[in-house]
Residue frames relative to the residue before (quaternion, step in Angstrom):
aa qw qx qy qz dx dy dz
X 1.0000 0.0000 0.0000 0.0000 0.00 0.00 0.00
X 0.2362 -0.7932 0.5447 0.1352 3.57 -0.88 0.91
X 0.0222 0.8286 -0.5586 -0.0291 3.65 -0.83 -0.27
X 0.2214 -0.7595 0.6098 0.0478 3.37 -0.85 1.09
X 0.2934 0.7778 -0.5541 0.0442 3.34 -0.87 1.08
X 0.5126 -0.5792 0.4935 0.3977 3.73 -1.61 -0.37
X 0.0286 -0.7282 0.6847 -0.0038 3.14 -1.59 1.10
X 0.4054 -0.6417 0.6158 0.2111 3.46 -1.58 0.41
X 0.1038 0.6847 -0.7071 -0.1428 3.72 -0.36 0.52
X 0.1847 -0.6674 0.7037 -0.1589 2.71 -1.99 1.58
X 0.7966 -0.2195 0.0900 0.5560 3.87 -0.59 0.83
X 0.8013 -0.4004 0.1122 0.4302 3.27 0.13 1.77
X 0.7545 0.4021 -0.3205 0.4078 3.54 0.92 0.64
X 0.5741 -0.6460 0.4590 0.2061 3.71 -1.25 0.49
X 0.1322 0.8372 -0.5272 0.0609 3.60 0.02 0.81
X 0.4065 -0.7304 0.5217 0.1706 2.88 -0.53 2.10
X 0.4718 -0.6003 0.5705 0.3027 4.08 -1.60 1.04
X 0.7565 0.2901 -0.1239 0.5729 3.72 0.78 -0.91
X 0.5509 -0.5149 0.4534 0.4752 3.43 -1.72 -0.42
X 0.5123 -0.6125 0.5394 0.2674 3.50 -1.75 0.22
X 0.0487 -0.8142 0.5442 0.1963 3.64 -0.62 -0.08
X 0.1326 0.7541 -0.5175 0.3821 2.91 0.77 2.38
X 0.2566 -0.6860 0.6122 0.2981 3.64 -0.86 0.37
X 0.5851 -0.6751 0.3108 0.3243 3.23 -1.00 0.67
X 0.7815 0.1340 -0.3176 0.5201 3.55 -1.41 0.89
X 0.4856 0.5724 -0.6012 0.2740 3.27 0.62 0.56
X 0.4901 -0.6307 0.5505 0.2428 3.74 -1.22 1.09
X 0.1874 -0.7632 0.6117 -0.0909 3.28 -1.48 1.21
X 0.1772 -0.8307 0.4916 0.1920 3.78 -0.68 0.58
X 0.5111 -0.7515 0.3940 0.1374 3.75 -0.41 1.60
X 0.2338 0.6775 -0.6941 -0.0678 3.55 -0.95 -0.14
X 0.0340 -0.7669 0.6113 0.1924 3.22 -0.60 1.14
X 0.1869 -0.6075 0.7661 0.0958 3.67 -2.34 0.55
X 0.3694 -0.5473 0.7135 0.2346 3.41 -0.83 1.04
X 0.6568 -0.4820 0.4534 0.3614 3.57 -1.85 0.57
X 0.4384 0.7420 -0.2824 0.4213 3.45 0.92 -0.99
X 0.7015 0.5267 -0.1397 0.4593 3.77 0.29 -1.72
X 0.6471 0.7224 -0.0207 0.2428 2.92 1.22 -1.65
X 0.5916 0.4541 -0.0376 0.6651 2.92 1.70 -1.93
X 0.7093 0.4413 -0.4199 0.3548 3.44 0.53 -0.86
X 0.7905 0.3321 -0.3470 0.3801 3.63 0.86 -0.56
X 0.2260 0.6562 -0.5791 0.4277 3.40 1.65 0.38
X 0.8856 0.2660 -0.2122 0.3160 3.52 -0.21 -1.24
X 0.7180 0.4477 -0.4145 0.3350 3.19 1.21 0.61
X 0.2418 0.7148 -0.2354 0.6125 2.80 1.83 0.64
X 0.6612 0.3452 -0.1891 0.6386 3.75 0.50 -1.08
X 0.6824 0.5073 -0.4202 0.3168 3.73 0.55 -0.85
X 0.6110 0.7095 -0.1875 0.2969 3.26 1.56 -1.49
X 0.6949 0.4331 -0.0946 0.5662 3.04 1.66 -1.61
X 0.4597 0.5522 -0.4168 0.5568 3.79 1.14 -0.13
X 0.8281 0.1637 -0.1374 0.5182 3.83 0.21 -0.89
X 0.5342 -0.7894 0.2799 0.1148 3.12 1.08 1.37
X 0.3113 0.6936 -0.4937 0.4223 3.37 1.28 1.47
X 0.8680 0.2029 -0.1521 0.4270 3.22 0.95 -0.07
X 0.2586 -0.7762 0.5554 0.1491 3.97 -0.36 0.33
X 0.2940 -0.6612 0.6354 0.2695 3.72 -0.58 1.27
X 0.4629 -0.4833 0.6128 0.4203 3.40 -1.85 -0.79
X 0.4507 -0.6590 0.4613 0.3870 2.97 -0.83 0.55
X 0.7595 0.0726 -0.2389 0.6007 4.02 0.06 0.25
X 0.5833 -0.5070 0.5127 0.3739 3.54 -1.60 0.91
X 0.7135 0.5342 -0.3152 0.3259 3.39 0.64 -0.93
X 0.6461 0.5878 -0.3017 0.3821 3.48 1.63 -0.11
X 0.4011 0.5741 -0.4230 0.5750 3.11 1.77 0.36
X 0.2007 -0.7349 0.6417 0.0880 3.02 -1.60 1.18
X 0.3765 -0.7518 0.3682 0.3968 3.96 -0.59 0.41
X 0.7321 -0.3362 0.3762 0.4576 3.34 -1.45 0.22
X 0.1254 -0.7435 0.5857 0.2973 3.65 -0.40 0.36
X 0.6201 -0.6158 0.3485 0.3389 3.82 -1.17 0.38
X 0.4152 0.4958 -0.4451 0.6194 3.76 1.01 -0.14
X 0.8106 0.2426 -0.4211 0.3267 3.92 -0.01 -0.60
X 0.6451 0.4251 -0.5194 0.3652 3.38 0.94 -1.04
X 0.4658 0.4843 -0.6935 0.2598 4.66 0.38 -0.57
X 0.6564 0.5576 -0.4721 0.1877 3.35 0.68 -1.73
X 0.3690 0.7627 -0.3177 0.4256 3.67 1.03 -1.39
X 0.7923 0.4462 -0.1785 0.3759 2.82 -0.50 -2.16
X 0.7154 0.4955 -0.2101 0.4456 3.80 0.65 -1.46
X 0.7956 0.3525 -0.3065 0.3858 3.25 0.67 -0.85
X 0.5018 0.7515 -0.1397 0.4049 3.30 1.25 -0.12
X 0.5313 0.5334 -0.1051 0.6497 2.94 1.83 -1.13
X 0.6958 0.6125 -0.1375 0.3491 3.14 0.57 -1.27
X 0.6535 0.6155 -0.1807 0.4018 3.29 1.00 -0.72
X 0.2968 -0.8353 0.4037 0.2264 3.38 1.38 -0.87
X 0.8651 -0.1969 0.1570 0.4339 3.02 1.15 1.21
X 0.6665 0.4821 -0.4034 0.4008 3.62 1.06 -1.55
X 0.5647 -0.3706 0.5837 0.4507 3.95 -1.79 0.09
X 0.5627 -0.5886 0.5642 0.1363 2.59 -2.03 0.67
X 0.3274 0.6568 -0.4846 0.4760 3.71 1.53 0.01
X 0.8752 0.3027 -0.0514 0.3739 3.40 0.40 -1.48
X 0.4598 0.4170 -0.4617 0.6337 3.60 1.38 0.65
X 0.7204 0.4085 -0.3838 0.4085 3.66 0.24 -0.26
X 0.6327 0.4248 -0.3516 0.5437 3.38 1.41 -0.22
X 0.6255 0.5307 -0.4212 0.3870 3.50 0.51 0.03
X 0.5901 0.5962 -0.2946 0.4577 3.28 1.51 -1.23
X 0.8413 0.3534 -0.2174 0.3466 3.24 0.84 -0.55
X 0.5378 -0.7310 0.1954 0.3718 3.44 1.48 0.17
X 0.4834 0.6843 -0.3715 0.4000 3.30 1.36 0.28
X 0.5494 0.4714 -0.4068 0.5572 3.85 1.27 0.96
């Protein structure tokens, strides 16, 4: 399960804005984005959908996450490749090389 949220780090610590729906001591992998980062890919995002390359959902909440069986699969097939971009595995997959 993934989750995207806001924290406040204060004297060397992360303070989550909302609750977590973590059991305790359980171990978690971080990516931090400053709010900043954030905006910037907001607006590339908005650009994306402005030149009509992309389509939002119509409610965050209609996004479903990656489940973890797909992202190993991902993870495996990725590996697998030896390196090549993913531009060009998705174009093979689809037959247009």
């Amino acid at each position: 399960m993934s989750e995207i949220i806001t924290a406040v780090y204060s004297n060397g610590m992360l303070h989550p804005q909302s609750p977590l729906s973590l059991t305790d001591g359980q171990t978690v992998r971080l990516q931090v984005l400053t709010l900043e980062a954030s905006k910037d890919t907001e607006k590339i995002i908005q650009s994306l959908v402005a030149a009509g390359l992309v389509t939002p959902p119509q409610h965050k909440s209609d996004v479903e996450p990656v489940r973890e069986e797909a992202w190993r699969e991902l993870i495996q097939r990725l590996e697998a490749s030896g390196g090549k971009p993913l531009s060009e595995i998705i174009i093979e997959e689809r037959g247009l090389m």
